[in-house]
C-alpha positions in Angstrom: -6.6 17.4 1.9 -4.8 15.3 -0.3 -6.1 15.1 -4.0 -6.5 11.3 -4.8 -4.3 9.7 -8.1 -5.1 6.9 -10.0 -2.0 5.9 -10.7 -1.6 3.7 -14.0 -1.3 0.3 -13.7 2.5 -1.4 -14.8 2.9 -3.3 -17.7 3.5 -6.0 -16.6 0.6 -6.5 -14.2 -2.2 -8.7 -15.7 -5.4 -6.9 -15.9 -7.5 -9.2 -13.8 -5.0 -8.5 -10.9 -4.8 -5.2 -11.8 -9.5 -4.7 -11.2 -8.6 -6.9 -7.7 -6.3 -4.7 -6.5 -8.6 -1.7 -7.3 -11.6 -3.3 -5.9 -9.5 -3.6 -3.0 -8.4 0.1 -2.7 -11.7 1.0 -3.3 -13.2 -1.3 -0.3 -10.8 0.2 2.2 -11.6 3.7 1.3 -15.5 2.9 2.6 -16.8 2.2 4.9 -18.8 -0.9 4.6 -17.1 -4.0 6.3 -19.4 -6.3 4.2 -18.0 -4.7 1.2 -14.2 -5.0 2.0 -15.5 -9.0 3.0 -16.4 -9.8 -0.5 -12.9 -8.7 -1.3 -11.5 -10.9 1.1 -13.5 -13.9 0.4 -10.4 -16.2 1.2 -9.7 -14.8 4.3 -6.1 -13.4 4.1 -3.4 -13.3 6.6 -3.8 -9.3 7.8 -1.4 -8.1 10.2 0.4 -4.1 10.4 3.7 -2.9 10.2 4.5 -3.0 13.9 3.2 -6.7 15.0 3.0 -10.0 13.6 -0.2 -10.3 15.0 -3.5 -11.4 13.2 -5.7 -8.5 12.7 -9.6 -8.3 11.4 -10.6 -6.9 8.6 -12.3 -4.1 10.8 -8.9 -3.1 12.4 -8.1 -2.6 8.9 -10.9 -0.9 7.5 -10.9 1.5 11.0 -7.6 2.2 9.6 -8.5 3.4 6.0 -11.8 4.2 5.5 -12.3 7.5 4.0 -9.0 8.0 2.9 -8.1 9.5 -0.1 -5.9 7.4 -3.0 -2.4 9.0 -3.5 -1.1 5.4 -5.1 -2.0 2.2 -6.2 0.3 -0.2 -8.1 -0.2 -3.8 -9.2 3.0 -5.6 -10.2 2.9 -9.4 -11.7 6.1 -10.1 -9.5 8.2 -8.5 -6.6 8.7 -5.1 -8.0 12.3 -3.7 -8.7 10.9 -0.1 -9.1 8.8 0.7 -5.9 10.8 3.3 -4.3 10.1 5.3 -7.6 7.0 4.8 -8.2 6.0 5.9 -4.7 8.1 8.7 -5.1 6.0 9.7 -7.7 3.3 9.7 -6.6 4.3 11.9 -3.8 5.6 14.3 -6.6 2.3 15.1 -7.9 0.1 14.8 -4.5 -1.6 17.7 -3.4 -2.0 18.5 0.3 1.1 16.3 1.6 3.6 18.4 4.3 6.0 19.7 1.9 8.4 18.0 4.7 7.3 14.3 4.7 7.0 14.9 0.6 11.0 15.6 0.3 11.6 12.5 2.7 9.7 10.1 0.4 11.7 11.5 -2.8 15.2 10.6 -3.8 17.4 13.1 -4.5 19.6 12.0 -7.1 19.8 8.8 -9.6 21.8 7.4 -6.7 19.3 7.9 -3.9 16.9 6.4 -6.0 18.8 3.4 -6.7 19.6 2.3 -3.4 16.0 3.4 -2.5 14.6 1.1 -4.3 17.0 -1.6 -3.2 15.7 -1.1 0.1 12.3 -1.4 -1.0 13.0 -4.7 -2.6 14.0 -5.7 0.6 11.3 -4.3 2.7 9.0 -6.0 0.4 10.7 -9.2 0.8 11.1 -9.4 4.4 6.7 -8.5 4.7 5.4 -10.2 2.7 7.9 -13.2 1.7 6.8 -13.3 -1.6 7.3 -16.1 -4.0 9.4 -15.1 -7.6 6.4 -14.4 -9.2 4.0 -13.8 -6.8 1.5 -11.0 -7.6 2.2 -7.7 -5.4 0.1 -4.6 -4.7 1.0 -1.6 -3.0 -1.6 1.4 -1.7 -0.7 4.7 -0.4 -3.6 6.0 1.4 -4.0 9.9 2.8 -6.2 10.4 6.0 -6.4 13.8 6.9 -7.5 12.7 10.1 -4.8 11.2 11.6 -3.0 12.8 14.0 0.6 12.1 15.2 1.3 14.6 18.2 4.4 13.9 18.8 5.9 14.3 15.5 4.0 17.0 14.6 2.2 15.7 11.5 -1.0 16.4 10.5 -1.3 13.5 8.9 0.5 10.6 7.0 0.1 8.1 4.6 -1.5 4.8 5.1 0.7 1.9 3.1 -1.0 -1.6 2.0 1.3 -4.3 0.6 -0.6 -6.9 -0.9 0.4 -10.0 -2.0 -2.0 -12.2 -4.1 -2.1 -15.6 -5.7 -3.8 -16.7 -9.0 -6.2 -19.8 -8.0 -8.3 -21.1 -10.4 -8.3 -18.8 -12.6 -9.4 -15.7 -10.5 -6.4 -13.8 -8.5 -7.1 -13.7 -4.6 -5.9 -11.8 -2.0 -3.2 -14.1 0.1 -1.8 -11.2 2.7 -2.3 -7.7 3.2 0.1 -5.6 5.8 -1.5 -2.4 6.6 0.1 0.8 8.6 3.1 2.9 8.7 6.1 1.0 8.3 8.3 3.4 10.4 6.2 2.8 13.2 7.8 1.0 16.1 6.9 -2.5 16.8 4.3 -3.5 19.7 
């Protein structure tokens, strides 16, 4: 099983958004749809990786509940570092195939650069933020998903997250759940 890592929040994320996003990795980790609700009180735009279709917040939760936290960062804008941070956080997870750990970690200063380049783009083109939009991202680990065809135990669950300060109080504008190398529907 993968051992769960709270991963520190940036500097540059406001503290308010920072307790949001938790609450919201917490909330998809159970497994009460009343709970995750409360989160959601805005009702966000939730769709996965493969489909611009709607999906409810119990499609969601059926994908996350009871997994275990490898990552969880709050930025205060579009992040320029995401490919790195992720990669560490595969660095120091337990219980990850030693395979799928090397594919999420650069090899070299330049690998990493133009990793996350890439990841500026990919979060660009999901969530379309705004310049200083509030982002989230959360790396879930369900040991009980199964992919037979690749052969994988299990892999990570990602959440992007994009938020919005209203009032005050930072909401939850768009969450896009899955794995992103799945193929669309």
């Amino acid at each position: 099983m993968a051992t769960a890592q709270t991963t520190q929040p940036s500097a540059a994320a406001p503290a308010s958004w920072q307790q949001s996003v938790n609450k919201l990795a917490d909330a998809l980790r159970g497994k009460e749809l009343d709970t995750l609700m409360s989160v959601l009180d805005r009702g966000p735009v939730i769709r996965t990786f493969a489909s611009e279709s709607l999906q409810p917040p119990d499609r969601l939760l059926g994908v996350t509940a009871g997994a275990a936290v490898l990552g969880l960062h709050a930025y205060d804008k579009p992040p320029a570092n995401l490919a790195s941070d992720l990669a560490e956080d595969f660095k120091s997870a337990s219980g990850v195939d030693d395979d799928f750990r090397r594919d999420m970690i650069p090899v070299d200063s330049d690998a990493e650069k133009k990793a996350n380049e890439t990841a500026c783009k990919w979060i660009a083109q999901t969530l379309a933020p705004e310049k200083n939009s509030p982002i989230a991202a959360i790396v879930l680990w369900r040991q009980d998903r199964a992919d037979s065809l690749s052969g994988i135990k299990a892999r990570p669950v990602f959440v992007l997250v994009k938020g919005q300060l209203v009032d005050g109080k930072f909401i939850i504008r768009q969450l896009v759940f899955g794995d992103p190398l799945e193929t669309s529907r």
